[in-house]
N, C-alpha and C positions, 0 to 999 in steps of 0.2 A: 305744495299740493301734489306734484309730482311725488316725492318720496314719502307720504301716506299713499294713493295708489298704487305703488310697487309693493308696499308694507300689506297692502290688504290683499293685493292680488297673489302673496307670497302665502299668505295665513291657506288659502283655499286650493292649494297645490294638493294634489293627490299622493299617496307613496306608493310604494312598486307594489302592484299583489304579488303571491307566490300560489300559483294551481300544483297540482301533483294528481297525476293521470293514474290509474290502476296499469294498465295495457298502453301501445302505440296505437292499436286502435281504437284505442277510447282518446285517445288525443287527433288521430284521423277523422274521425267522428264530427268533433267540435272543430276543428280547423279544416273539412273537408275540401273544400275550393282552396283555400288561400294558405294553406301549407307550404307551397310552393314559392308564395311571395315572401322577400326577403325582410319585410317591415313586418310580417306579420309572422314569422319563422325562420329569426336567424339565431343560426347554430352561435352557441357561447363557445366561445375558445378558450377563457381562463378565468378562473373566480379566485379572486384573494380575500384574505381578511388580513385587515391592518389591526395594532394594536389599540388602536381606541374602539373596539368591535364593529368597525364599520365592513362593510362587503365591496369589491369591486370586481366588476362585472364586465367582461370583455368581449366585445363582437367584431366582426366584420365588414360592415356596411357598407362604408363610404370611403372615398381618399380625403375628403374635403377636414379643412383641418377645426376642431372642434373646441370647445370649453366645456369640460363635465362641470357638474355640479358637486362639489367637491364636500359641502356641507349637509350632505342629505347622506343616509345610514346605511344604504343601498344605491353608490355611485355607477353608473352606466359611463363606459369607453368607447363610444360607437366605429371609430375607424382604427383601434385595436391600440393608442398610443398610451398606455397605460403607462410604460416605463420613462415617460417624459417625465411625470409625477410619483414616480415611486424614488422611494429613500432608502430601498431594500431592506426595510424590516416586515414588509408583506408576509403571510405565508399562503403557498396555494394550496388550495384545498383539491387534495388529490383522492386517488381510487378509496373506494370505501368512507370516504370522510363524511360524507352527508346522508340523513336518515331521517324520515318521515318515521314520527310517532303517532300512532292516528287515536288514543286513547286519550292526547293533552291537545291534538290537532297543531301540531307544529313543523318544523324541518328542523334537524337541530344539524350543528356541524363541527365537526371535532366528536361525537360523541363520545362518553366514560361510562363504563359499568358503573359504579356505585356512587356517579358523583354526575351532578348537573354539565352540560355539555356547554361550551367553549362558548358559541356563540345557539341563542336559536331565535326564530320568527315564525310567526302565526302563520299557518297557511288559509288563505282566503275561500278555497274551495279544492274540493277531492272528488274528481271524477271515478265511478265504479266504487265497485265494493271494497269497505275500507278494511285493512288489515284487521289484523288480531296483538299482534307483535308489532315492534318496530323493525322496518325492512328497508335496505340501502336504495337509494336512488341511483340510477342508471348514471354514469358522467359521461355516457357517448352520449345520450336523447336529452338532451337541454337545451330550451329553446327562449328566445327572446323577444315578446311580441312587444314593436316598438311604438308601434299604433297603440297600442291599449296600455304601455307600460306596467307588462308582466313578465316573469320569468315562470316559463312551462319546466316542470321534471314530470320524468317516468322514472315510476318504480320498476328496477330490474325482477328480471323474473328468477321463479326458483333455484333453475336448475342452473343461472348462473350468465345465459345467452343476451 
């Protein structure tokens, strides 16, 4: 009876959304107050994708020592011990690598001019006005809300700041 329980409570798990902000203050905005709390606004430190296109997702949070969920497509590392579990064929996704297309409503990562991009996911919601083009996400302003389990990005601005 037990292992139908965990079977059914596992079926109605939620997955990670992905928001993407126009502006910091369109992401000040929606997180006004609680910006500041760390469950609801922790800075991601390293995003990998492993070869079976899974994501992993690294914060800071806690010392307490943790068990990710290793089977889910968008893993979270909350007290940053990623390399306990890695086998080094990780790659991290560095400057320029992730891109919000607002015309498919996606983040892709790895993008290719003329060829579908490496990895991509839906994004759940797009605060402000949506591009025209597809435009790089910020890799300083990504944020991890662990109360709601989502990952915040902002679009970097024009001129590059």
């Amino acid at each position: 009876m037990e292992a139908f329980i965990n079977k059914v409570c596992a079926d109605f798990v939620m997955g990670t959304s992905i928001y993407v902000y126009e502006t910091e203050e369109e992401y000040r905005k929606i997180y006004h107050r609680i910006d500041k709390e760390v469950m609801h606004s922790a800075p991601i430190l390293d995003i990998f994708m492993k070869e079976d296109k899974k994501l992993w997702v690294v914060t800071k949070i806690t010392k307490n020592k943790e068990r990710p969920q290793l089977g889910r497509s968008i893993v979270h590392f909350i007290n940053g011990t990623v390399f306990e579990y890695s086998d080094g064929k990780e790659r991290p996704i560095l400057k320029n690598s992730i891109v919000f297309d607002s015309k498919k409503g996606r983040v892709e990562f790895f993008p290719k001019k003329l060829r579908d991009p490496e990895l991509w996911i839906k994004v759940d919601r797009f605060y402000g006005m949506p591009p025209n083009k597809k435009v790089v996400l910020d890799q300083s302003k990504r944020f991890y809300d662990v109360s709601r389990d989502r990952i915040n990005f902002i679009v970097k601005n024009k001129d590059g700041l």
